[in-house]
C-alpha positions as CSV (number, residue, x, y, z in Angstrom):
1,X,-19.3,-31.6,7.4
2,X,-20.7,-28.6,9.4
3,X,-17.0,-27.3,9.9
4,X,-17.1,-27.0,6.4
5,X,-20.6,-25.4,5.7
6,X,-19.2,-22.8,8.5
7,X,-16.6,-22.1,6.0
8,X,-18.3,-22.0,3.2
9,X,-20.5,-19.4,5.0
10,X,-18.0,-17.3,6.6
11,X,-16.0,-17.1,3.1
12,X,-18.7,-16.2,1.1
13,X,-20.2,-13.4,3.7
14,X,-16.8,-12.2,3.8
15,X,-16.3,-12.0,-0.1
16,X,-19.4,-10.9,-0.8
17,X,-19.0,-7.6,1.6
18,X,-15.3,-6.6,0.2
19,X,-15.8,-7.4,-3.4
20,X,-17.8,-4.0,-3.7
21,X,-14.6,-2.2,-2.6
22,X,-12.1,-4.0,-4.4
23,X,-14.3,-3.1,-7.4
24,X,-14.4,0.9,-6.5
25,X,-10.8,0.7,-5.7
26,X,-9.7,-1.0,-9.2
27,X,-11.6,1.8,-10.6
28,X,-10.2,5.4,-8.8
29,X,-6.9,3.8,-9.1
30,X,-7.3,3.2,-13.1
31,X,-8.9,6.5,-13.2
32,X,-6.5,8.1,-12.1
33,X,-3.8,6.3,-13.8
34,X,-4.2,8.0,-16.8
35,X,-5.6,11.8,-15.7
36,X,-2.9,12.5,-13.2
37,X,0.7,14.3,-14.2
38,X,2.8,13.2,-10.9
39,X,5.7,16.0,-12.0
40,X,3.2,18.4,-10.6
41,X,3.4,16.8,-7.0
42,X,6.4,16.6,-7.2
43,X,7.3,20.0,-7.5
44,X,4.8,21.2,-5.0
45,X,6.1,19.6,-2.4
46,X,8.4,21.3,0.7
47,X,11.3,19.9,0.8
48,X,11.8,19.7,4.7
49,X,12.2,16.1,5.1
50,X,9.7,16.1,8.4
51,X,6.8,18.3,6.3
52,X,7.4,16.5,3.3
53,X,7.3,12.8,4.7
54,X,4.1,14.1,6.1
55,X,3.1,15.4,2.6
56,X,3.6,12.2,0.9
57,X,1.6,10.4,3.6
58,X,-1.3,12.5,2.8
59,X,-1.0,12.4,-0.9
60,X,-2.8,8.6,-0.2
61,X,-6.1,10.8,0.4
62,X,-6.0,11.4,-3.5
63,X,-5.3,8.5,-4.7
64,X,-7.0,5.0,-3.5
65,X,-3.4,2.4,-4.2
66,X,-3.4,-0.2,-2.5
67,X,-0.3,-2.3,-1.2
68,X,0.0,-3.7,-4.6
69,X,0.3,-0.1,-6.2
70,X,1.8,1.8,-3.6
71,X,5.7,0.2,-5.4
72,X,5.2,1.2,-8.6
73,X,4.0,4.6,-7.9
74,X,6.5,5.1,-5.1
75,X,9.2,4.5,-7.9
76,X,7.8,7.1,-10.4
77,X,8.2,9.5,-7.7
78,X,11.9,9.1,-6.7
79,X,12.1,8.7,-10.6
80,X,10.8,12.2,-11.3
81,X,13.2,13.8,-8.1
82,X,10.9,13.7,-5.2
83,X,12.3,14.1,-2.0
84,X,13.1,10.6,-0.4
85,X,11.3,11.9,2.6
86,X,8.2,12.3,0.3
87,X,8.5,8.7,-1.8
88,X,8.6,6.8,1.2
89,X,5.8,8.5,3.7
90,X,3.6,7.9,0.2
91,X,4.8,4.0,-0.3
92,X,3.8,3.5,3.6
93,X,0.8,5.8,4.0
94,X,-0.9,5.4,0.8
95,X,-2.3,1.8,1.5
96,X,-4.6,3.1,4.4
97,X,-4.9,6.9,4.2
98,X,-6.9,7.1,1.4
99,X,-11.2,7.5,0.9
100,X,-12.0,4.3,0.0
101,X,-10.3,2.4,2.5
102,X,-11.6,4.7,5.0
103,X,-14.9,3.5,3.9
104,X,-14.2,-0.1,3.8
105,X,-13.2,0.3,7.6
106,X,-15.9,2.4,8.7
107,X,-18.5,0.0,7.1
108,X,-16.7,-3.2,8.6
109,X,-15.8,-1.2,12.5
110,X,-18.9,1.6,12.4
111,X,-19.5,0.0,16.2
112,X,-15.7,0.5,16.9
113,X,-15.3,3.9,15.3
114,X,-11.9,4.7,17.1
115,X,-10.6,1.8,15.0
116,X,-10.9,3.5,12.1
117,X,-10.1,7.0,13.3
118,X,-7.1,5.5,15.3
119,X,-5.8,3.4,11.4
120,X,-5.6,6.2,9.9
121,X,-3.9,8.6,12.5
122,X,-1.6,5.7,13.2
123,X,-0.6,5.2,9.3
124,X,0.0,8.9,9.1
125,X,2.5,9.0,11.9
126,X,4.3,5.6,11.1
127,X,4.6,6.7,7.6
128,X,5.7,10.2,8.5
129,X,8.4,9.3,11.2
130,X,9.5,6.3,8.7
131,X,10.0,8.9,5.8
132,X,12.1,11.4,7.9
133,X,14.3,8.6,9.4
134,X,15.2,7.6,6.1
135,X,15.7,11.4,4.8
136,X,18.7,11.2,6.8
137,X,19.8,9.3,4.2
138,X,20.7,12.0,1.7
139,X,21.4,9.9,-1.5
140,X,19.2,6.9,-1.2
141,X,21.2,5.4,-5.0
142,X,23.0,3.1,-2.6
143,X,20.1,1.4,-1.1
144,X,18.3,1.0,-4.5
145,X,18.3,-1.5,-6.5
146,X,20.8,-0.6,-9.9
147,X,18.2,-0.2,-12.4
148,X,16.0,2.3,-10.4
149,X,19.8,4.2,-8.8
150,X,20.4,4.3,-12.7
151,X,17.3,6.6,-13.2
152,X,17.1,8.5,-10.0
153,X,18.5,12.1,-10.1
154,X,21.8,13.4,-8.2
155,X,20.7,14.7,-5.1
156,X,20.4,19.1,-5.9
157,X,20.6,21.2,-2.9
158,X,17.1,21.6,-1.1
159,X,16.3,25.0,-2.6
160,X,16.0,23.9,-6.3
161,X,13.8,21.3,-7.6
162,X,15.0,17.9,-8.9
163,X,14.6,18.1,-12.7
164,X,13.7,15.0,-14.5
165,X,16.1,13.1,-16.0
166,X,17.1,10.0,-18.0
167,X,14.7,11.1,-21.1
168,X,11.1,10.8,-19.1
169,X,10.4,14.1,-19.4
170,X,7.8,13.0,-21.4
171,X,6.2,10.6,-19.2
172,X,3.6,12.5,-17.6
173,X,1.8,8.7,-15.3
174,X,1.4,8.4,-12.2
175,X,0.8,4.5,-12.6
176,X,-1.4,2.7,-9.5
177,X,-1.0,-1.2,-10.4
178,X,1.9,-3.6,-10.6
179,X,1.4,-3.1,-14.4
180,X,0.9,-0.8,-16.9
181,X,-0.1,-1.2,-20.3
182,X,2.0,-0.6,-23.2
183,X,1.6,0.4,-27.0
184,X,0.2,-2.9,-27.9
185,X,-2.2,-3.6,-24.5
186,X,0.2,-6.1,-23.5
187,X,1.2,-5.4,-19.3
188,X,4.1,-3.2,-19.5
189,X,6.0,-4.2,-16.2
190,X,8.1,-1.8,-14.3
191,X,10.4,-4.0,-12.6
192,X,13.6,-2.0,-14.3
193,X,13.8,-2.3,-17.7
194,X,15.0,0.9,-18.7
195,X,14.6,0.4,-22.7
196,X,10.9,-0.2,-21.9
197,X,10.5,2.8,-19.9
198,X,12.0,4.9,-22.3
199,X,9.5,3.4,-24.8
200,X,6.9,4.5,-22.1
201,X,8.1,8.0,-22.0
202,X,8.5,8.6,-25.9
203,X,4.4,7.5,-26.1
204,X,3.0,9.4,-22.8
205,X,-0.7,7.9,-22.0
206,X,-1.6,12.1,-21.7
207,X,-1.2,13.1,-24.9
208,X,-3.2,10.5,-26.7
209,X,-6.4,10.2,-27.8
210,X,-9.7,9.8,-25.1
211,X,-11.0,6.8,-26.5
212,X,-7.6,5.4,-26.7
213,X,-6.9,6.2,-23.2
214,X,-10.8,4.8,-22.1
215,X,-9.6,1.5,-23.8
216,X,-6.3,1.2,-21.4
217,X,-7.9,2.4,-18.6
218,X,-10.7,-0.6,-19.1
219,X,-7.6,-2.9,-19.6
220,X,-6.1,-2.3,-16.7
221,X,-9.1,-2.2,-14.1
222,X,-9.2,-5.9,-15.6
223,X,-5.6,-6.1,-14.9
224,X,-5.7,-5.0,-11.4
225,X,-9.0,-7.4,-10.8
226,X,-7.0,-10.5,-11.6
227,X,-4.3,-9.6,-9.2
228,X,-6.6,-8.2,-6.6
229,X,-9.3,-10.9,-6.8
230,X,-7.1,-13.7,-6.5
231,X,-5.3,-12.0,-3.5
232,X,-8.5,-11.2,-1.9
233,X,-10.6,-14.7,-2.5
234,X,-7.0,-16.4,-1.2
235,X,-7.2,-14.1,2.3
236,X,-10.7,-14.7,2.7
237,X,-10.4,-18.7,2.2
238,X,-7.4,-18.2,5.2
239,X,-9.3,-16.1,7.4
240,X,-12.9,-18.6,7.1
241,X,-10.3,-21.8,7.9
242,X,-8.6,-20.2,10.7
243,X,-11.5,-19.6,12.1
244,X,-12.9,-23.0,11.8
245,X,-10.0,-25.4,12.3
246,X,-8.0,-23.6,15.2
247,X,-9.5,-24.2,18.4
248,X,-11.6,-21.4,19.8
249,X,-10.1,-21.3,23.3
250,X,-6.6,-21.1,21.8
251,X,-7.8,-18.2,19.5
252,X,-9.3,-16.6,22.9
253,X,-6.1,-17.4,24.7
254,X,-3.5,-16.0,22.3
255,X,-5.8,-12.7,21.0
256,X,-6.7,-11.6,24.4
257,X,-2.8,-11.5,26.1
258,X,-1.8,-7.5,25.9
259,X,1.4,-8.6,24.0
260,X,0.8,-12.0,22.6
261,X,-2.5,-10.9,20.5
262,X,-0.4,-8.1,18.8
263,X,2.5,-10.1,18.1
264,X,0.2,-12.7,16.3
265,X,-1.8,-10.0,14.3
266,X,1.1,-8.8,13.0
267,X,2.7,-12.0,11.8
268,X,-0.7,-13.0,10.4
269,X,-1.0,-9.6,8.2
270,X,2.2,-10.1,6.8
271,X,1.2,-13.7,5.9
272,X,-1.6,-13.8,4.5
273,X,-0.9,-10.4,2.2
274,X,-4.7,-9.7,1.5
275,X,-5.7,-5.9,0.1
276,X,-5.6,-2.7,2.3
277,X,-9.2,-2.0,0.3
278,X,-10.8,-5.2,2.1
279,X,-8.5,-6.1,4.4
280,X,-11.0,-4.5,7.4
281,X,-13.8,-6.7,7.0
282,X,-10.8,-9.7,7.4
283,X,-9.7,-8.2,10.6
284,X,-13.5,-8.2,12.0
285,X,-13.4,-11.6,11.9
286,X,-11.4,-12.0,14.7
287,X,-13.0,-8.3,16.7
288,X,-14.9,-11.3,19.4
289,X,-11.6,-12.6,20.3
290,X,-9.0,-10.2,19.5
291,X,-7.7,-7.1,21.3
292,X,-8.7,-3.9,19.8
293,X,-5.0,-3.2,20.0
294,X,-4.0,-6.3,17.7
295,X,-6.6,-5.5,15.4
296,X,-5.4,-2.1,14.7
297,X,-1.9,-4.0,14.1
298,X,-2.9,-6.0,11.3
299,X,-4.4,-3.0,10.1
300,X,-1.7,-0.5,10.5
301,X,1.2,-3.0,9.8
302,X,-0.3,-5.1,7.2
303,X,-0.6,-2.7,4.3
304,X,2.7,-1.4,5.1
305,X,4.8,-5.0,5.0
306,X,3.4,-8.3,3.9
307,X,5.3,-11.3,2.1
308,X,3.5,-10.1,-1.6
309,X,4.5,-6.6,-1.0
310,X,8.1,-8.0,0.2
311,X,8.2,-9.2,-3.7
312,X,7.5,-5.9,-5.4
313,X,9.4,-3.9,-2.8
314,X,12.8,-6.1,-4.2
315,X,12.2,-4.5,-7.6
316,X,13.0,-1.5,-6.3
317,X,15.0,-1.7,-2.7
318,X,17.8,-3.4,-2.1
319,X,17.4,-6.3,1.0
320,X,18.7,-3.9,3.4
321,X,16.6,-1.2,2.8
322,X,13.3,-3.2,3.3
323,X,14.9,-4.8,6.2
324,X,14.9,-0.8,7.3
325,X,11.5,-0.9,6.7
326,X,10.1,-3.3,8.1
327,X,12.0,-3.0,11.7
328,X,10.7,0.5,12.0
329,X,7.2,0.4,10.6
330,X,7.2,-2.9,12.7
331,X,8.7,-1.3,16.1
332,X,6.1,1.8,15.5
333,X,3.2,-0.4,15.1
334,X,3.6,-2.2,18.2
335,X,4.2,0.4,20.8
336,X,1.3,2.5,19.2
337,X,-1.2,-0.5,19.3
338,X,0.7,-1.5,22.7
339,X,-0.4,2.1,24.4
340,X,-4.1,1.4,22.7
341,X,-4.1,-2.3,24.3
342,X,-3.0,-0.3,28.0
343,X,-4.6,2.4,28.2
344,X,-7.5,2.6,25.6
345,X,-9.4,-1.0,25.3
């Protein structure tokens, strides 16, 4: 019975200190869902592959996605003719390098501040270096799934800009959730059907009236709070068991190995899939027993490639592609957090 009061304790502390977040999150994102024209970005950005990998890492300072809206928004992008270089530093940088999970971080580490400083440098890099490997690549159609190759642009020759094609020159959304709404209110999924994103640009969200637009933006922050919420209170009841039911010296003995304790941080972030916008004050739970080098692994790694993310990512990669991914995001992570674990802790 006290293991369980422990719980109980630990889970509702925890919940009760990211549910702030998750709430201010839900709202930028929906915010900006329906105020922000995505073409523009587009077209501003270099098209070296190194700058503009590093460009679409930074991009997550504007706009607060999480994991579970980095996909969609990373799909508009190739979509409209971004660079590849671009669409992919954004889907891996955007989770972490943005102002509200910078926040979240320095509220749950403000006694560790290289932890937070060290996330987001980290995210930057991993993102950046990911983005120009995979510039290399200079028609990424074959590693997309057919829906999405269907509506990406022919690669143009770096000096002219992609123009936008398959009739979404209308579309003017640069959607942040796994759903957007329609006509009706109904969610309007993105997973490749190309007659409903042709309905999408024939009606852009832009050019319609405020109060309509209030009204969709209120329906999707609900939305986003039945995804999020269930993710996050899921994570937090994980987190509050581990650390009740596994034995504390075999906690102490596997987080405080060099190797071992980033290894297992890693696995666990991609397990237990919870938000990049709370996902710090999960990783502070383990700060007593836990490297600081393993802790910036679940941090760094965890928003990039988790098993929910793996789901959304298959709507628009094919299996290949995210095995790409993850191998190089995954290598990154752990010789960064290795060299912290080494020489830094």
């Amino acid at each position: 019975m006290n293991q369980v009061n422990n719980a109980l304790t630990l889970f509702f502390s925890l919940l009760v200190e990211a549910m702030p977040f998750l709430l201010l999150g839900v709202l930028f994102s929906s915010i900006l869902l329906l105020f922000v024209d995505e073409r523009k970005l587009v077209a501003a950005v270099p098209r070296n592959p190194l700058i503009s990998a590093f460009a679409g890492s930074l991009i997550g300072c504007f706009f607060p996605v999480c994991e579970c809206g980095n996909v969609p928004v990373a799909r508009r992008l190739m979509v409209q003719g971004a660079p590849p270089a671009m669409a992919i530093g954004f889907l891996l940088a955007a989770p972490t390098v943005n102002p509200i999970v910078f926040w979240a971080t320095w509220t749950a580490f403000r006694d560790q501040p290289e932890v937070v400083f060290l996330r987001i440098g980290f995210s930057l890099l991993i993102a950046s270096i990911v983005g120009w490997v995979f510039s290399t690549q200079a028609d990424l159609r074959p590693l997309m799934q057919p829906t999405v190759a269907r509506a990406m642009p022919a690669p143009r020759e770096e000096s002219q800009v992609c123009p936008v094609t398959n009739g979404d020159s209308g579309s003017a959304l640069l959607q942040s959730g796994t759903f957007l709404l329609g006509e009706s209110g109904s969610p309007l999924r993105l997973d490749g059907n190309p007659t409903q994103m042709a309905t999408l640009a024939a009606n852009p969200v832009l050019s319609r009236p405020m109060p309509e637009r209030l009204q969709m933006m209120l329906d999707n922050i609900v939305q986003e709070l039945r995804e999020l919420g269930g993710i996050l209170i899921i994570g937090t009841a994980i987190a509050s068991l581990i650390q009740v039911a596994v034995p504390r010296e075999m906690i102490l003995g596997l987080g405080q190995n060099t190797v071992t304790s980033i290894l297992a941080m890693m696995a666990l972030a991609c397990i237990v899939s919870i938000c990049s916008t709370v996902d710090s004050f999960f990783a502070l739970s383990f700060a007593s027993t836990f490297t600081t080098g393993s802790l910036l692994a679940f941090l760094v790694f965890g928003p990039m490639i988790d098993l929910k993310n793996i789901a959304l990512l298959l709507s628009v990669f094919r299996g290949r592609a995210i095995v790409y991914l993850f191998v190089l995001a995954g290598q990154l992570t752990f010789l960064l957090t290795l060299i912290v674990n080494l020489y830094i802790s």
